[in-house]
C-alpha positions as CSV (number, residue, x, y, z in Angstrom):
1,X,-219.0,98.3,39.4
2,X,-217.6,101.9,40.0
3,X,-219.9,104.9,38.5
4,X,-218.7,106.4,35.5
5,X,-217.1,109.5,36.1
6,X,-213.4,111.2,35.0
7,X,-211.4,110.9,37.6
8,X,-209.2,113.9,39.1
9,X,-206.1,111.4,39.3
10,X,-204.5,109.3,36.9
11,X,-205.6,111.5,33.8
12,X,-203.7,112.1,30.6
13,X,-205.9,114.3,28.6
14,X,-209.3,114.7,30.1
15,X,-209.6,111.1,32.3
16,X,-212.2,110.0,29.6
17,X,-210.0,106.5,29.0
18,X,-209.0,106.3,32.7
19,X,-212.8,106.3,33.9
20,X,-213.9,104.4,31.4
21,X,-210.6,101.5,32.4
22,X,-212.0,102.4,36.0
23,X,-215.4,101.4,34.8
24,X,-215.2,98.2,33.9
25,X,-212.5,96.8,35.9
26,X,-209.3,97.2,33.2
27,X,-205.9,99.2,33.4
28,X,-206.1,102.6,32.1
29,X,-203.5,101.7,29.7
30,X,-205.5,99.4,28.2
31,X,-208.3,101.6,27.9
32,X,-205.8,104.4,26.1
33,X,-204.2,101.7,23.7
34,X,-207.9,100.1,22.9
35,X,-209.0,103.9,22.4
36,X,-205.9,104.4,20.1
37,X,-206.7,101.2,17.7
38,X,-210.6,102.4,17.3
39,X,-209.4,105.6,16.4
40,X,-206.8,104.4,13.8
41,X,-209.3,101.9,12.3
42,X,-212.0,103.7,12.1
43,X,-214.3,102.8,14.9
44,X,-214.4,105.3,16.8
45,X,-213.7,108.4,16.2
46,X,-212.2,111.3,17.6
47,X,-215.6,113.0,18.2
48,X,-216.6,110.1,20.1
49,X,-213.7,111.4,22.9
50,X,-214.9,114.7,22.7
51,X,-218.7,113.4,23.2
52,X,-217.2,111.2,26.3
53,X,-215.6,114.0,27.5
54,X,-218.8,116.6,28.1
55,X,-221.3,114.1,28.8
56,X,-219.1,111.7,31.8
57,X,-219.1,113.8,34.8
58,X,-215.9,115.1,36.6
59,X,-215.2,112.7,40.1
60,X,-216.5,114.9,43.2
């Protein structure tokens, strides 16, 4: 498995869903649209981006 960083390429917002698709192996889309259902539902929240976001590194 790839090391969990935000990629420079491929990002939308802040690469948060593209590393974490990168991660484990799914499309970033995916990633963005599972991201998306956990928000509206209540799962996950926004915060939770913003968390992903300082703590996963940027890619070197």
């Amino acid at each position: 498995m790839n090391a969990l960083v935000r990629p420079r390429q491929g990002r939308m917002i802040a690469g948060v869903c593209a590393g974490l698709a990168r991660r484990f192996g799914i499309t970033p889309l995916t990633a963005r649209i599972i991201a998306i259902v956990l928000v509206l539902v209540g799962g996950l929240s926004a915060w939770a981006y913003v968390l992903l976001w300082i703590v996963i590194p940027n890619e070197k």
